[in-house]
C-alpha positions as CSV (number, residue, x, y, z in Angstrom):
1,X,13.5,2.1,-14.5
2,X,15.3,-0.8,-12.5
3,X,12.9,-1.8,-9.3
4,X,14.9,-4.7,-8.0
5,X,18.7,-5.2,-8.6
6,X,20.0,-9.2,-7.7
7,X,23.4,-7.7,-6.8
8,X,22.2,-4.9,-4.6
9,X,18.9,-5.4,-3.4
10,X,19.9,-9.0,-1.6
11,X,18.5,-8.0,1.9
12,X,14.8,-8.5,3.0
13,X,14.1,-5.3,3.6
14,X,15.5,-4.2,0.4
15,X,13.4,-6.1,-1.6
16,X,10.7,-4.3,-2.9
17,X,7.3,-5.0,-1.3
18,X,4.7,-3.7,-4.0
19,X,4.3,-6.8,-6.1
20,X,1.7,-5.5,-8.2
21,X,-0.6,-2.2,-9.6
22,X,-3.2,-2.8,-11.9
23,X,-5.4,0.3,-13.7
24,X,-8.8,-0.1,-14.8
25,X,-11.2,1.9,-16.4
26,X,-15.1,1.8,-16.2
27,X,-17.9,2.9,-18.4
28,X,-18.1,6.4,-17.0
29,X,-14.2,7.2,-18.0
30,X,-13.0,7.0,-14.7
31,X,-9.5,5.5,-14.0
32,X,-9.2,3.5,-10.5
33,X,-5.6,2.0,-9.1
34,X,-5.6,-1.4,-7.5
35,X,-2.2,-1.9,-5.6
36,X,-1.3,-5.7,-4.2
37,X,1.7,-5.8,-1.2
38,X,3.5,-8.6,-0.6
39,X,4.1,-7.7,3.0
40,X,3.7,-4.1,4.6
41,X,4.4,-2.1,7.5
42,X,0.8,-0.5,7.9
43,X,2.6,2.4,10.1
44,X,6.2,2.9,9.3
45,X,5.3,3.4,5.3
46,X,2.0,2.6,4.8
47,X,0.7,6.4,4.1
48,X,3.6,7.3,2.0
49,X,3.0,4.7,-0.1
50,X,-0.5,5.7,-0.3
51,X,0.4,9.3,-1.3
52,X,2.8,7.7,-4.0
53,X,0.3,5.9,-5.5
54,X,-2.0,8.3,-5.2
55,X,-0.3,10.8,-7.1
56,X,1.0,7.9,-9.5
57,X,-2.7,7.1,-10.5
58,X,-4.0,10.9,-10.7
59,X,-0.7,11.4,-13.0
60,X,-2.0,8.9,-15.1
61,X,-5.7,9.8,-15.2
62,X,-4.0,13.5,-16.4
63,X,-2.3,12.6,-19.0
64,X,-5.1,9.8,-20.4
65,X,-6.9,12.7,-19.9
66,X,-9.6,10.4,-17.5
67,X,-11.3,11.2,-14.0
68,X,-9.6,10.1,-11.2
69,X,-11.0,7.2,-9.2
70,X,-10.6,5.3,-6.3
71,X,-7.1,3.7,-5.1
72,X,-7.5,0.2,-3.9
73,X,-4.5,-1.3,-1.7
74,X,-4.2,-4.9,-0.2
75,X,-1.5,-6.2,1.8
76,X,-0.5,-10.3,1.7
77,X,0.9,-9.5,5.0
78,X,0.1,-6.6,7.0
79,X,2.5,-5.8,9.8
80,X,1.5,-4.1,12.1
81,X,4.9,-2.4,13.3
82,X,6.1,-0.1,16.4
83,X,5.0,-0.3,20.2
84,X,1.8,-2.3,20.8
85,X,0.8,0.6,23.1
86,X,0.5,2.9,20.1
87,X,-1.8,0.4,18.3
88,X,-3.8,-0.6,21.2
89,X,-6.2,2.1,21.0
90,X,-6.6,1.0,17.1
91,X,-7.7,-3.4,17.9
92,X,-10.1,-2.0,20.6
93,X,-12.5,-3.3,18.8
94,X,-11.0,-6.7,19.0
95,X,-10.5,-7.9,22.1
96,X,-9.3,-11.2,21.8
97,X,-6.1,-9.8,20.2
98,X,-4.8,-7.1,22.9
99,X,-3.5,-9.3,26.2
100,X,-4.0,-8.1,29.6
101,X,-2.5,-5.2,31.0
């Protein structure tokens, strides 16, 4: 399947943002998903993409016949997207990076 198309996908938000997935497999026959981001909204699409790649890696681990084990994701850049007063309650641990009200 085509991911990313020169003559349509020319926009920066159409280009696709998950730049790599690697599979591994231990000792113990247990499959585990490692997922790299380029850039990604941690809101906006972060959970679907989760669930897709979630799903993706237990597909796999079916039909390798393996257990299912854990999905790693990292983001190069982590955006952390829609109103700041949604996300507040999430930094409150980080204080230096909420201003004051």
């Amino acid at each position: 399947a085509l991911v990313h198309s020169a003559e349509r996908d020319n926009s920066l938000r159409g280009f696709p943002c998950l730049s790599h997935c690697s599979f591994q497999l231990d000792r113990d026959g247990v499959l585990h998903c490692a997922a790299l981001y380029r850039s990604h909204f941690m809101f906006e699409r972060a959970y679907g993409n989760y669930l897709g790649l979630g799903r993706l890696t237990r597909y796999v681990a079916q039909r390798a016949g393996l257990r299912l084990g854990t999905l790693t994701v990292m983001a190069g850049y982590a955006q952390l997207d829609g109103p700041v007063t949604r996300i507040r309650p999430l930094l409150m641990g980080a204080q230096s990076l909420i201003p004051a009200a």
